[in-house]
Backbone as ProteinMPNN parsed JSONL, in Angstrom:
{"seq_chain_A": "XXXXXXXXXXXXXXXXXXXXXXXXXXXXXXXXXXXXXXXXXXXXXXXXXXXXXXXXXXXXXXXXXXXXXXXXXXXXXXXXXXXXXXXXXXXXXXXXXXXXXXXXXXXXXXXXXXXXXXXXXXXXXXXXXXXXXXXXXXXXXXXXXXXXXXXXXXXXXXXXXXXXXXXXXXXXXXXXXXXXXXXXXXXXXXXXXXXXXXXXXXXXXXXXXXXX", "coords_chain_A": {"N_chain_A": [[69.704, 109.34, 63.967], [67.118, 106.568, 63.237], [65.248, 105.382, 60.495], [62.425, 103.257, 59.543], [60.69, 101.242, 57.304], [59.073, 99.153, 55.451], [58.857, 96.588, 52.799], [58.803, 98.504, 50.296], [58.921, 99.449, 47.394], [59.942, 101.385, 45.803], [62.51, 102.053, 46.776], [62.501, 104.203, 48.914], [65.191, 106.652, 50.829], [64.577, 106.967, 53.677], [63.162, 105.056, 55.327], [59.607, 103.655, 56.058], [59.982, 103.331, 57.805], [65.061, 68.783, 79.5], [65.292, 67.706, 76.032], [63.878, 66.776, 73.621], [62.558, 66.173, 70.063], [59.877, 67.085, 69.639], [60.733, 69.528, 71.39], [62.363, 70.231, 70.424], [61.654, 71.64, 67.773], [59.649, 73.202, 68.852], [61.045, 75.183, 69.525], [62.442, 75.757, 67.191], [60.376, 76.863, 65.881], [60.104, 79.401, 67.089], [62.5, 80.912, 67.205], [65.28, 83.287, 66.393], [67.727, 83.435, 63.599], [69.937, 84.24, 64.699], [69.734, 82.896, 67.126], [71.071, 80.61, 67.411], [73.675, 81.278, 67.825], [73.988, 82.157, 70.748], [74.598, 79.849, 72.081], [76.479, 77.894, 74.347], [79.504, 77.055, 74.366], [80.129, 74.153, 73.664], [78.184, 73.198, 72.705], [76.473, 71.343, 70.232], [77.117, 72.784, 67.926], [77.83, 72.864, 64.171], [80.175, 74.171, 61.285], [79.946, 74.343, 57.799], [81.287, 74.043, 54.853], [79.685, 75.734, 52.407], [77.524, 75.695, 49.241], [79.3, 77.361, 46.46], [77.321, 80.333, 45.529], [78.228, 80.963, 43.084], [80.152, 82.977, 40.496], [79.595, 85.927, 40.333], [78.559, 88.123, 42.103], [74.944, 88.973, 43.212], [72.008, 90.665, 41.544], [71.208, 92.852, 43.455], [72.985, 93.389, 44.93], [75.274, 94.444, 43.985], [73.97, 96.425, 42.781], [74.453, 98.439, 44.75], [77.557, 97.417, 45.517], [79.63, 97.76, 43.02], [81.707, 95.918, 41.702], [81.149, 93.442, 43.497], [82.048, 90.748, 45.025], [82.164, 86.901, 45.702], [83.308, 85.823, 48.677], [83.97, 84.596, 51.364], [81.988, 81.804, 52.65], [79.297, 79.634, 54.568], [78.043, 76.985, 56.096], [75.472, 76.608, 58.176], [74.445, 74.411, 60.97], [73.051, 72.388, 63.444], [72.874, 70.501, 66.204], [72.727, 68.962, 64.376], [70.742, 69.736, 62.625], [70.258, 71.456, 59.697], [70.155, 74.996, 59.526], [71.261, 77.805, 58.333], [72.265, 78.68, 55.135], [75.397, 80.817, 54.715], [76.612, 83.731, 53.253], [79.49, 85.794, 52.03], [79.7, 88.969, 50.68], [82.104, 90.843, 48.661], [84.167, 94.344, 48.205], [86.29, 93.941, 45.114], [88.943, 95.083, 45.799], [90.013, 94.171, 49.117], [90.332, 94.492, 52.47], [90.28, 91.878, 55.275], [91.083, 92.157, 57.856], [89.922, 93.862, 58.555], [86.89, 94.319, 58.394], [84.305, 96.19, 59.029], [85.293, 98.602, 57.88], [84.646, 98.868, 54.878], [82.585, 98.963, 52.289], [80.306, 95.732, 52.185], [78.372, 92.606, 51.719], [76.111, 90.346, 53.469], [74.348, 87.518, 53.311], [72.04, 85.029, 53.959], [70.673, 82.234, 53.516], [67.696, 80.448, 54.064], [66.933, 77.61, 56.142], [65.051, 76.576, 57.566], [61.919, 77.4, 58.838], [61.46, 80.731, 59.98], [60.836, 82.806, 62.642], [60.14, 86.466, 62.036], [60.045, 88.599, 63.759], [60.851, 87.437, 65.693], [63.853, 87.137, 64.796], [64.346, 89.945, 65.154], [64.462, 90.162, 67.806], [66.752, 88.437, 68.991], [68.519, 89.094, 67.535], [68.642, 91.9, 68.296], [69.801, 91.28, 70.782], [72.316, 90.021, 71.124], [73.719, 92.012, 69.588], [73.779, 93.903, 72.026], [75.306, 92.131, 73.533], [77.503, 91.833, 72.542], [78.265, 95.009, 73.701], [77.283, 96.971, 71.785], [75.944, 100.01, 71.076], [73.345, 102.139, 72.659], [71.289, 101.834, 75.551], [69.133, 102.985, 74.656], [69.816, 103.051, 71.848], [69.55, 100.438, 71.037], [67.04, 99.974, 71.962], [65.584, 101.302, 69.645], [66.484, 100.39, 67.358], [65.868, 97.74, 67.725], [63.189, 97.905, 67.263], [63.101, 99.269, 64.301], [64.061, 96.878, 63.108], [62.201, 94.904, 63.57], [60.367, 95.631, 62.212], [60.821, 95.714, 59.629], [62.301, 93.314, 59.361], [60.927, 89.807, 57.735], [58.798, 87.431, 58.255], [60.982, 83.777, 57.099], [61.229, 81.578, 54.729], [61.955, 78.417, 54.212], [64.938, 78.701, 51.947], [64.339, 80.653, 51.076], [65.904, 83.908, 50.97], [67.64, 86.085, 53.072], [69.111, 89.176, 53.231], [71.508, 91.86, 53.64], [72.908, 94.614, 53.353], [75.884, 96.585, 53.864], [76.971, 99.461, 54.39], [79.956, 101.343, 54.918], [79.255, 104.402, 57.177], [77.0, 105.028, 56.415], [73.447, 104.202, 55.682], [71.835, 100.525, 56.268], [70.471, 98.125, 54.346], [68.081, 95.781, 52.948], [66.944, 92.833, 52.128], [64.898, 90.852, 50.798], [65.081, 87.629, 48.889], [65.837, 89.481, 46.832], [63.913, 91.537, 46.715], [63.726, 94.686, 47.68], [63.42, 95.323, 51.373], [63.872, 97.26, 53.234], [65.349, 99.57, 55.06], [67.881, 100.909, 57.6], [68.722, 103.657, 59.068], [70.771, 105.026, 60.34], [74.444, 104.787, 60.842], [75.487, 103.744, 63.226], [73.797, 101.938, 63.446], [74.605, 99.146, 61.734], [77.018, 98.821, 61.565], [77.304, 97.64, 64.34], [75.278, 95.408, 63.908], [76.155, 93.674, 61.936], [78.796, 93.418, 63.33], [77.523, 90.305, 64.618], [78.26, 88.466, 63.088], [81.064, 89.149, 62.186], [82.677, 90.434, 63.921], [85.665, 89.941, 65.787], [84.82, 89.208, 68.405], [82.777, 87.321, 68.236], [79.747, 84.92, 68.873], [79.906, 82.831, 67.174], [82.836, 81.869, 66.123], [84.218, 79.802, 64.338], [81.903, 80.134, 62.02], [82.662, 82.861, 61.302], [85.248, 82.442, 60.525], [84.985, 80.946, 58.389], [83.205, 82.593, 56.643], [85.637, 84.954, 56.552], [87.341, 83.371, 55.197], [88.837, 82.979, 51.703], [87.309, 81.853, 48.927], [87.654, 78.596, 46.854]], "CA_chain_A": [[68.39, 108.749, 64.245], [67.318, 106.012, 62.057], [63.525, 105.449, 60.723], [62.005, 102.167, 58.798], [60.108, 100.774, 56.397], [58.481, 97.786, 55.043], [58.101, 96.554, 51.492], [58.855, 99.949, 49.233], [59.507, 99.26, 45.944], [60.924, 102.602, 45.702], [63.626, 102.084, 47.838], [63.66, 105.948, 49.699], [66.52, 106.756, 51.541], [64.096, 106.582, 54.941], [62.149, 103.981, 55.762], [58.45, 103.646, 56.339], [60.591, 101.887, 58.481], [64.993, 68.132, 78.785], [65.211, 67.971, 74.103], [63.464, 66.034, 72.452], [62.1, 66.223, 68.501], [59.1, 68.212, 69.593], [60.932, 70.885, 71.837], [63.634, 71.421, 69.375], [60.479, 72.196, 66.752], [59.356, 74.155, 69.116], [62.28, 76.031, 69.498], [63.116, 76.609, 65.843], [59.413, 77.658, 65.187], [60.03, 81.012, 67.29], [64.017, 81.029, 67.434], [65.541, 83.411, 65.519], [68.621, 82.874, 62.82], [71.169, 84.405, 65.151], [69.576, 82.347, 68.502], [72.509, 79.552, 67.945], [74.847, 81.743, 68.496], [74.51, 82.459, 71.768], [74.603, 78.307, 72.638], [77.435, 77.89, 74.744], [80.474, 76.471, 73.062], [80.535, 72.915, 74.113], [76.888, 72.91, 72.001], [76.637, 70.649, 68.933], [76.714, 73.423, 66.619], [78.932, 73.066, 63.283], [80.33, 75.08, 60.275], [80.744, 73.119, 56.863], [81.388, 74.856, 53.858], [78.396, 75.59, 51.709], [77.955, 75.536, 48.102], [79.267, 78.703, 46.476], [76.477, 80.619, 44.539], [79.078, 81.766, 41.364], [81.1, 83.814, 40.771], [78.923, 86.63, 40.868], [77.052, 88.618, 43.403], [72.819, 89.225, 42.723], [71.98, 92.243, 40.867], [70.858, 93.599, 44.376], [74.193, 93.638, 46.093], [75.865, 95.091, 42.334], [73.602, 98.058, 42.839], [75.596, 99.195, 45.733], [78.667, 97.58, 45.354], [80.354, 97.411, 41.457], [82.588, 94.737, 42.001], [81.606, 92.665, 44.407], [82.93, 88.961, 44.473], [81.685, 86.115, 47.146], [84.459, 85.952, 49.564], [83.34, 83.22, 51.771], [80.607, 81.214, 52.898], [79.383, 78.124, 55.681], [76.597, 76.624, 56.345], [75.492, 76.653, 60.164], [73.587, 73.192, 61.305], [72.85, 72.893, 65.431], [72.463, 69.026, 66.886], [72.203, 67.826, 63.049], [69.609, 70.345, 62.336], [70.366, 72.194, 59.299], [69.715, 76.493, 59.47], [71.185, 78.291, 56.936], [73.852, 78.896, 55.121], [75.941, 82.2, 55.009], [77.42, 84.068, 52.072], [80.09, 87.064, 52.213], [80.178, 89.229, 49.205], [82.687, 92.118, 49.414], [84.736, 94.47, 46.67], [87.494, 93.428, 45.042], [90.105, 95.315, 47.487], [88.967, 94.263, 50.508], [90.739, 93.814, 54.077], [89.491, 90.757, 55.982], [91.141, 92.403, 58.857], [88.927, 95.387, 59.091], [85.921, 94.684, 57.377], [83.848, 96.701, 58.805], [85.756, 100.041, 57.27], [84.616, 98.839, 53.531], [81.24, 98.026, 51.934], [79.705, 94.357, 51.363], [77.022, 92.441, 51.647], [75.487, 89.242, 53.992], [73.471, 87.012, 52.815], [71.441, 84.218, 54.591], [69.842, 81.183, 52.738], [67.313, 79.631, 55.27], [66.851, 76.202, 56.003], [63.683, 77.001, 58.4], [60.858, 78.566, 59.035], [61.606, 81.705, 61.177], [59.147, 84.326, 62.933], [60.802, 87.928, 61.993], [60.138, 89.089, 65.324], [62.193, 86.58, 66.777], [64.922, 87.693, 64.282], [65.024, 91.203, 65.882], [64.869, 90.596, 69.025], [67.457, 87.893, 68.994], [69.528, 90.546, 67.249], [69.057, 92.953, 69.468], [70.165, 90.53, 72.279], [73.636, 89.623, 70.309], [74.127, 93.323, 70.056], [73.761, 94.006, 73.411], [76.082, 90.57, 74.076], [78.69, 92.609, 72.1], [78.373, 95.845, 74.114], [77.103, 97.912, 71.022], [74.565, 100.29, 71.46], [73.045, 102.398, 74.308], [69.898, 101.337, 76.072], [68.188, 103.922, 73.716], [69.808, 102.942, 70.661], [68.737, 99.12, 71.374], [65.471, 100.024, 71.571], [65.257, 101.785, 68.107], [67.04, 99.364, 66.428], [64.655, 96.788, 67.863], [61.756, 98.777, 66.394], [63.422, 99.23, 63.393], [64.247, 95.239, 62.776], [60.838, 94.389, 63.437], [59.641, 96.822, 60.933], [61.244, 95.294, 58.206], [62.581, 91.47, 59.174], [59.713, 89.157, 57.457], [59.026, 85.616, 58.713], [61.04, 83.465, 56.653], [60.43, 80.074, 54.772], [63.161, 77.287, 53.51], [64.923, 78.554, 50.665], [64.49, 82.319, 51.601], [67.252, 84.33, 50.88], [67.622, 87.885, 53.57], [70.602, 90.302, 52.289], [72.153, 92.631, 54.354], [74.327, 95.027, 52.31], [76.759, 97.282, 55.095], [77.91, 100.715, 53.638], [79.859, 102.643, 56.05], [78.413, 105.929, 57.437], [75.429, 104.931, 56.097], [72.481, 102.987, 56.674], [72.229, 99.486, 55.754], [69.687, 97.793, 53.149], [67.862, 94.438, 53.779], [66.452, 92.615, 50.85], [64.824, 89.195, 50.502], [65.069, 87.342, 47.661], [66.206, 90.646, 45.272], [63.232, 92.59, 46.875], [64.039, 95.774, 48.934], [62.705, 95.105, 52.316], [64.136, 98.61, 54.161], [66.721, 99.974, 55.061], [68.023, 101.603, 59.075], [69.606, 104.669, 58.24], [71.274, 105.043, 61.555], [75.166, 104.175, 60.474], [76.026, 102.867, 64.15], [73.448, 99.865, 63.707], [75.268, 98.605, 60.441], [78.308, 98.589, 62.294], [76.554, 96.528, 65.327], [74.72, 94.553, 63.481], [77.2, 92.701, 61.264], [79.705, 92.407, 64.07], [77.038, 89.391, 65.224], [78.844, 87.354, 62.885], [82.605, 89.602, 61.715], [82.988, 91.051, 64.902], [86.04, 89.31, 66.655], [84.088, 88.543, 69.596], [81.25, 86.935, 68.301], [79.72, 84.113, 69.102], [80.288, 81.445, 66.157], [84.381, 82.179, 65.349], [84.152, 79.043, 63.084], [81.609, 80.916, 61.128], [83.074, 84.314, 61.051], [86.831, 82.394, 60.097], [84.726, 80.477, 57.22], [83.107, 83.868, 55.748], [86.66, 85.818, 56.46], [87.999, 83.07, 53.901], [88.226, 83.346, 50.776], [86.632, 80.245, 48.447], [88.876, 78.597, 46.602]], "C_chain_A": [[67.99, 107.866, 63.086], [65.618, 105.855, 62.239], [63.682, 104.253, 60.162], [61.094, 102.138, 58.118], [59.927, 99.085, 56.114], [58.091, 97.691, 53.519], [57.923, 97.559, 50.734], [59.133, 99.55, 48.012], [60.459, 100.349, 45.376], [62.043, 102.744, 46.449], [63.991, 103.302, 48.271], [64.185, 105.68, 50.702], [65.84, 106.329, 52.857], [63.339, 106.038, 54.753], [61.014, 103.929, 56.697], [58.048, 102.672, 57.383], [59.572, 100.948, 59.29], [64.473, 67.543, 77.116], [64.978, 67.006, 73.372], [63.057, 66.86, 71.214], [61.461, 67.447, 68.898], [59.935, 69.685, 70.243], [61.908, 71.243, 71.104], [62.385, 72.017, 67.972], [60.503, 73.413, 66.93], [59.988, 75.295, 69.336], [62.559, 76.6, 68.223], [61.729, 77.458, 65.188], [59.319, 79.151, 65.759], [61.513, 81.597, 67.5], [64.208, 82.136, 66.23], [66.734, 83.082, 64.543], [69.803, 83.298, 63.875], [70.503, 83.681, 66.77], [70.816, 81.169, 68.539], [73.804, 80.075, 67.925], [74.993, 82.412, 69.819], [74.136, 81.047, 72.739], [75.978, 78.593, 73.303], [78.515, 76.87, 73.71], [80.895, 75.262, 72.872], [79.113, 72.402, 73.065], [77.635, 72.001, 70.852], [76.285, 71.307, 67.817], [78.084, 73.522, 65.465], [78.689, 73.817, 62.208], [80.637, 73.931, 59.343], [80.462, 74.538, 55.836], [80.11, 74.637, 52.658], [78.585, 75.847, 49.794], [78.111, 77.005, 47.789], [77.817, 78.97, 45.168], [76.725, 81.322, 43.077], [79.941, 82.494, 42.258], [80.376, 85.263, 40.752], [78.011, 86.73, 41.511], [75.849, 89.232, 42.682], [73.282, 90.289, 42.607], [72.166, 93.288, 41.943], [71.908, 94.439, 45.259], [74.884, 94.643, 44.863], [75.071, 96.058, 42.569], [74.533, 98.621, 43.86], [76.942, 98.858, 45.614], [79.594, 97.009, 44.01], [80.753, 96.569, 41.405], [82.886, 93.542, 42.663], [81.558, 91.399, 44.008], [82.492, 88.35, 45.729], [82.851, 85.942, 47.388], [84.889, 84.578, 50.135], [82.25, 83.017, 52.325], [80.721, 79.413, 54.177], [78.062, 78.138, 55.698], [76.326, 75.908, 58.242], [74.248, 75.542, 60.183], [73.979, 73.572, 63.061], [71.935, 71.617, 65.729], [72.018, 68.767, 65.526], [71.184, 68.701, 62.144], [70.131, 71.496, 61.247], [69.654, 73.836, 58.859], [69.51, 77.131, 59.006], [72.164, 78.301, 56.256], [74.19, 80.358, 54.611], [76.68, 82.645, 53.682], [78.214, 85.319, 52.32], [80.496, 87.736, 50.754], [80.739, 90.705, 49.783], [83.36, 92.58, 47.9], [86.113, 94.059, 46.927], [88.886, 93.593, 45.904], [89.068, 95.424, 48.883], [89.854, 93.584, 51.706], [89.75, 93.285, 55.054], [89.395, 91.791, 57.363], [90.792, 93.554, 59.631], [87.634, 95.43, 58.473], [84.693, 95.623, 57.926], [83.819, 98.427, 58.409], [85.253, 99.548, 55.355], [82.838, 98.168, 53.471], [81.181, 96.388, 51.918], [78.517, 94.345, 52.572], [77.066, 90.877, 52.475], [74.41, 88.539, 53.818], [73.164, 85.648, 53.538], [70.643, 83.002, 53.509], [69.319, 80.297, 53.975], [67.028, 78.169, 54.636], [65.596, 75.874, 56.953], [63.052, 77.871, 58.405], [61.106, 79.851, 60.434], [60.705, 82.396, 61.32], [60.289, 85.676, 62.771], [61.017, 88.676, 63.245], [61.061, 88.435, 65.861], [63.842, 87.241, 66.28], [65.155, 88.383, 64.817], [65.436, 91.094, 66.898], [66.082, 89.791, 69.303], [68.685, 88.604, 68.398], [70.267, 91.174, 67.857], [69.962, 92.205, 70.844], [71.865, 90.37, 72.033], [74.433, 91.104, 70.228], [75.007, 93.582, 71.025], [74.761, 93.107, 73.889], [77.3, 91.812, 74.077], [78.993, 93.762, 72.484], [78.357, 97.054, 73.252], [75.657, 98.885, 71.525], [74.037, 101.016, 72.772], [71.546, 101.893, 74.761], [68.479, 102.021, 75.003], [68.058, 102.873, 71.815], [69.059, 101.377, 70.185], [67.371, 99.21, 71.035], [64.824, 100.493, 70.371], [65.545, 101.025, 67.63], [66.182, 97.779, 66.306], [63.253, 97.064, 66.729], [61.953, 98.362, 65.204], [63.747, 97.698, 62.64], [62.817, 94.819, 62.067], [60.398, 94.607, 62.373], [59.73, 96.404, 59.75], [61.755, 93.95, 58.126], [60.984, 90.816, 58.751], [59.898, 87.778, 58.184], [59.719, 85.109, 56.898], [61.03, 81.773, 56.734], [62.188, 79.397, 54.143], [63.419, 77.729, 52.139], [64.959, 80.147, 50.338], [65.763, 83.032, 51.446], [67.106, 85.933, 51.701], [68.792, 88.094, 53.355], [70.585, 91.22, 53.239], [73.103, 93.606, 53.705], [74.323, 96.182, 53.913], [77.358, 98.548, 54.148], [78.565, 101.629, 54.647], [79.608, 103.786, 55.819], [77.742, 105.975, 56.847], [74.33, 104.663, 56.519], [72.836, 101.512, 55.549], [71.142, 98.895, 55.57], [69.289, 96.427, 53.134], [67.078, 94.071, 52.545], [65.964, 91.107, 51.134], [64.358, 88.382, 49.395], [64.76, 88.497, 46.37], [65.173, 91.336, 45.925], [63.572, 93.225, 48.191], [62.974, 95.528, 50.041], [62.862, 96.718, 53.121], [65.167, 98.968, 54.437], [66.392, 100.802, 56.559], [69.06, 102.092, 58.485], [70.709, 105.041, 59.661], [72.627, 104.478, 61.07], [76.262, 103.272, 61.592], [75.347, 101.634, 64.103], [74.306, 99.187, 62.735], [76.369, 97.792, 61.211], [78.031, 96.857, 63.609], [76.187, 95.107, 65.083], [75.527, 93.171, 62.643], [78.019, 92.313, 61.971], [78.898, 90.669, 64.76], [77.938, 88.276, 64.444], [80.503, 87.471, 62.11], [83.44, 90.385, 63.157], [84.011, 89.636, 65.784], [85.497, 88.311, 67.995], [82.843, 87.603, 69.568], [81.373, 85.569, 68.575], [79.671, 82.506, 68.639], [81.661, 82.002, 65.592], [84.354, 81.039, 64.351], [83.454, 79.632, 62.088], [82.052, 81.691, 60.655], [84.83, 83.389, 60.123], [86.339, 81.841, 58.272], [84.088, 81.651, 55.967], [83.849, 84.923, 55.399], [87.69, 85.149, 55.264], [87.996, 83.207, 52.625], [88.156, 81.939, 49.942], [87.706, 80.196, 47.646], [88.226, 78.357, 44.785]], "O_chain_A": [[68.382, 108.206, 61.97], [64.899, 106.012, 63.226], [64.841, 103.846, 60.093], [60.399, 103.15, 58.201], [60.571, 98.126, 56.539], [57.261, 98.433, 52.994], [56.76, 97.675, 50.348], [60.318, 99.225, 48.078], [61.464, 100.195, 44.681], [62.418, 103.895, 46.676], [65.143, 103.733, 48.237], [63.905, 104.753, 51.463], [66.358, 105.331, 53.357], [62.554, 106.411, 53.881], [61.183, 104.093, 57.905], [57.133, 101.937, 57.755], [59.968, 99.898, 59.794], [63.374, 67.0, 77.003], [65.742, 66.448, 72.585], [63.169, 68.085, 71.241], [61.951, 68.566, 68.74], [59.793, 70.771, 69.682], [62.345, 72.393, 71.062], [62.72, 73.024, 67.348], [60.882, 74.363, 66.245], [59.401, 76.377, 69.323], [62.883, 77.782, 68.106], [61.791, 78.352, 64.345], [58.671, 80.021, 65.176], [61.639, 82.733, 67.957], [63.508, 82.047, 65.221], [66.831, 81.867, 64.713], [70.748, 82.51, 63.832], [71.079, 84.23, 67.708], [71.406, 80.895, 69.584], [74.849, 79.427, 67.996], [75.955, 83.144, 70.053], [73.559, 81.097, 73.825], [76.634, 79.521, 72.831], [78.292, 76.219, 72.689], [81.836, 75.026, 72.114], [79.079, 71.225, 72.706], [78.837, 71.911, 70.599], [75.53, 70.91, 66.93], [79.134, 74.097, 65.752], [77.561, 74.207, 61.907], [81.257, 72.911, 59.642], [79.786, 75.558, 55.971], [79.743, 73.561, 52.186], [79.651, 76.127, 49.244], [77.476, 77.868, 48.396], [77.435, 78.197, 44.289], [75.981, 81.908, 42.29], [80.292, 82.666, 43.425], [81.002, 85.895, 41.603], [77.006, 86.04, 41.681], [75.926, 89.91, 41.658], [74.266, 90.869, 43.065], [72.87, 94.289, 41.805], [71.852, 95.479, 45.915], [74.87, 95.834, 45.176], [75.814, 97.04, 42.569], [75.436, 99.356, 43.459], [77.715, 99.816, 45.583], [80.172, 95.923, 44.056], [79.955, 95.875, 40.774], [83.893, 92.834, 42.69], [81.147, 90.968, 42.93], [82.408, 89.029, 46.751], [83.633, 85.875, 46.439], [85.705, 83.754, 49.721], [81.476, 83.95, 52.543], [81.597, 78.589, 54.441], [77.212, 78.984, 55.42], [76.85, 75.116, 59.026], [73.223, 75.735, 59.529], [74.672, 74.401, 63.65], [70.712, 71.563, 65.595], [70.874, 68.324, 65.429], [70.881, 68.317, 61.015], [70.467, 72.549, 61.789], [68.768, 73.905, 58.007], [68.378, 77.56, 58.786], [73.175, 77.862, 56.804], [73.288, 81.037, 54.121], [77.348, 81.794, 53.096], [77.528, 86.124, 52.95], [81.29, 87.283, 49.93], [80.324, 91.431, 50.686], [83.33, 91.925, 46.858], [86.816, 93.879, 47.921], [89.615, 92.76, 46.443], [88.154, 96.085, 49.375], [90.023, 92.371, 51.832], [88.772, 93.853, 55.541], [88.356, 92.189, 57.891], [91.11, 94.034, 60.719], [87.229, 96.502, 58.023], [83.923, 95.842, 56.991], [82.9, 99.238, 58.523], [85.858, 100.283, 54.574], [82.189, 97.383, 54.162], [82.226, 95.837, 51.572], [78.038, 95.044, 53.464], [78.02, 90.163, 52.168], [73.373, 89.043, 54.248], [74.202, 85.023, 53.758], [69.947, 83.514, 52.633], [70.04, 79.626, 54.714], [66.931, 77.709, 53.498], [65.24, 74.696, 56.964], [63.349, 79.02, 58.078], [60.886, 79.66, 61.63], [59.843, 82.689, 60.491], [61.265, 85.697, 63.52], [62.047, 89.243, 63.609], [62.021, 88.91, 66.467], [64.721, 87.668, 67.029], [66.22, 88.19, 65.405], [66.488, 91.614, 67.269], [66.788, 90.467, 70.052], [69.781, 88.562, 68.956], [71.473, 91.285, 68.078], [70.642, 92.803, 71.678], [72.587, 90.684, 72.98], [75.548, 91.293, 70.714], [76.236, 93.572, 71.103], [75.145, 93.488, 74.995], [77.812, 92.447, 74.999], [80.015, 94.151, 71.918], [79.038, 98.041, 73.533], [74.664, 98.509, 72.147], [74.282, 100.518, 73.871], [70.773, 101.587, 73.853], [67.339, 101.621, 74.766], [67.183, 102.399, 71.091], [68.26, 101.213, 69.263], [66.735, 98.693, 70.116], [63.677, 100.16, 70.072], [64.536, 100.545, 67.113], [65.957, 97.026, 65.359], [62.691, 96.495, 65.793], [61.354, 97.383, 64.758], [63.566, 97.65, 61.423], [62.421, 94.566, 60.929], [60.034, 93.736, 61.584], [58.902, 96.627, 58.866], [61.732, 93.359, 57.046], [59.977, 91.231, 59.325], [60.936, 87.236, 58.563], [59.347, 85.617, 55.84], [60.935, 80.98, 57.671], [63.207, 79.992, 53.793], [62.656, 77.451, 51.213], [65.584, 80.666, 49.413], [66.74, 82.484, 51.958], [66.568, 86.867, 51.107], [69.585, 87.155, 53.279], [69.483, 91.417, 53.751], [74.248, 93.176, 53.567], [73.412, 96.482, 54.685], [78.184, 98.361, 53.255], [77.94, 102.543, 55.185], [79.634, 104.333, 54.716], [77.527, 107.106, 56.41], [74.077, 104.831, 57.712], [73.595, 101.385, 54.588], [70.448, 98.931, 56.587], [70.248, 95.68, 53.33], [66.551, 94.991, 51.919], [66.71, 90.295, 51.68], [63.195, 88.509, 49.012], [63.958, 88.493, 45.436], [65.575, 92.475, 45.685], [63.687, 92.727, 49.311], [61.779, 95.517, 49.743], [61.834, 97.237, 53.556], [66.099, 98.467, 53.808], [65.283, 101.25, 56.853], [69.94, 101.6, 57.779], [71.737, 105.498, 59.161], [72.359, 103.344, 60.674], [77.232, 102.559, 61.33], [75.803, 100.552, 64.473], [74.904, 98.327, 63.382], [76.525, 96.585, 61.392], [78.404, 95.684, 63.627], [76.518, 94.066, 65.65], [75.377, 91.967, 62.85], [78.391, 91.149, 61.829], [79.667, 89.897, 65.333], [78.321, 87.282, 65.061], [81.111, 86.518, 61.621], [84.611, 90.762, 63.216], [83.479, 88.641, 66.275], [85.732, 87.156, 68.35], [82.132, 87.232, 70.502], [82.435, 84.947, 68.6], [79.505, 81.462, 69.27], [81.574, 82.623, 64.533], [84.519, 81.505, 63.223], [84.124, 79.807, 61.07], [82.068, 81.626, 59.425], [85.339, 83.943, 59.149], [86.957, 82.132, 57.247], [84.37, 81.628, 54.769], [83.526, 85.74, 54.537], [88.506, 85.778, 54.589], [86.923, 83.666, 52.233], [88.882, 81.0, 50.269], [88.544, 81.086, 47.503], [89.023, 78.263, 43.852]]}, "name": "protein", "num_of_chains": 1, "seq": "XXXXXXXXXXXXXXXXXXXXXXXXXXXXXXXXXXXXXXXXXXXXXXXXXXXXXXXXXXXXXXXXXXXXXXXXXXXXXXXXXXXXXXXXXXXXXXXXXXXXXXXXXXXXXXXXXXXXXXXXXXXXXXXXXXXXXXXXXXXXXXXXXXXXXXXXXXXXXXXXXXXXXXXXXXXXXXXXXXXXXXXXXXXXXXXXXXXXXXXXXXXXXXXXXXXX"}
């Protein structure tokens, strides 16, 4: 069962848990960060490689994982419109081809203004795409999003760190946002963009690389 939170400083374990100009606006002002991935695949959405942020990973991700190293990274634009761009920080032994059996961390750098709400539920929907989740668990995990995704602004950084059989730890810009202790969402949740099936493989092949 997983609970939430919002804004702890204490970080406890449970949580207090036809397109024109204007309609693409209007679209990105309640869209959330994972809504262009479920564009069909003929869309005008591309991957370019984004700048790396060092060679080390933020203090935040280094609390949980000792060693970790940025992996890879892209930056996701959609009809010209730049989003965000993506960072993969993982530890030093680390199989691409299973990642979700090992810790790391996801990191987002926006390029828009998002509504948090939209985040979850757009989430949850990607989930659900991927056949994670039971009708129950969906609905907690929804909850739980909400609870703790903030609206973000240009420049925003949300963190994701993944621990298996854990829960998993949401941060924006270095401050603990919450954490879903539940260790099947973790799993769920990250396949939206490592999960074979998902729905940007250019992304997922550009964060499975490693920078050079």
């Amino acid at each position: 069962m997983s609970c939430s939170t919002r804004l702890s400083p204490a970080e406890p374990r449970c949580m207090r848990h036809r397109w024109g100009p204007a309609a693409i606006a209007a679209m990105l002002s309640t869209a959330a960060f994972t809504s262009v991935l479920t564009l069909p695949a003929a869309a005008s959405t591309q991957f370019t490689a984004a700048s790396p942020h060092g060679s080390l990973a933020p203090d935040h991700v280094r609390r949980h994982i000792d060693d970790a190293r940025p992996l890879g990274d892209g930056r996701l634009t959609w009809f010209g419109l730049h989003l965000y761009d993506a960072q993969l920080f993982v530890p030093r032994a680390f199989d691409t081809a299973n990642p979700a059996a090992q810790p790391f961390a996801l990191e987002l750098t926006y390029a828009r203004r998002l509504d948090g709400r939209a985040i979850a539920e757009r989430s949850r929907d990607e989930i659900a795409r991927l056949k994670f989740g039971s009708a129950a668990q969906l609905a907690r995990w929804l909850a739980d999003m909400a609870a703790i995704f903030p609206d973000v602004t240009p420049g925003q950084r949300l963190t994701g760190i993944y621990r298996p059989g854990s829960g998993t730890r949401f941060y924006l810009d270095g401050r603990f946002l919450g954490e879903i202790t539940d260790p099947e969402f973790g799993r769920a949740f990250f396949a939206i963009w490592l999960d074979p099936r998902t729905s940007a493989p250019q992304l997922r092949a550009s964060l499975l690389r490693p920078l050079n």
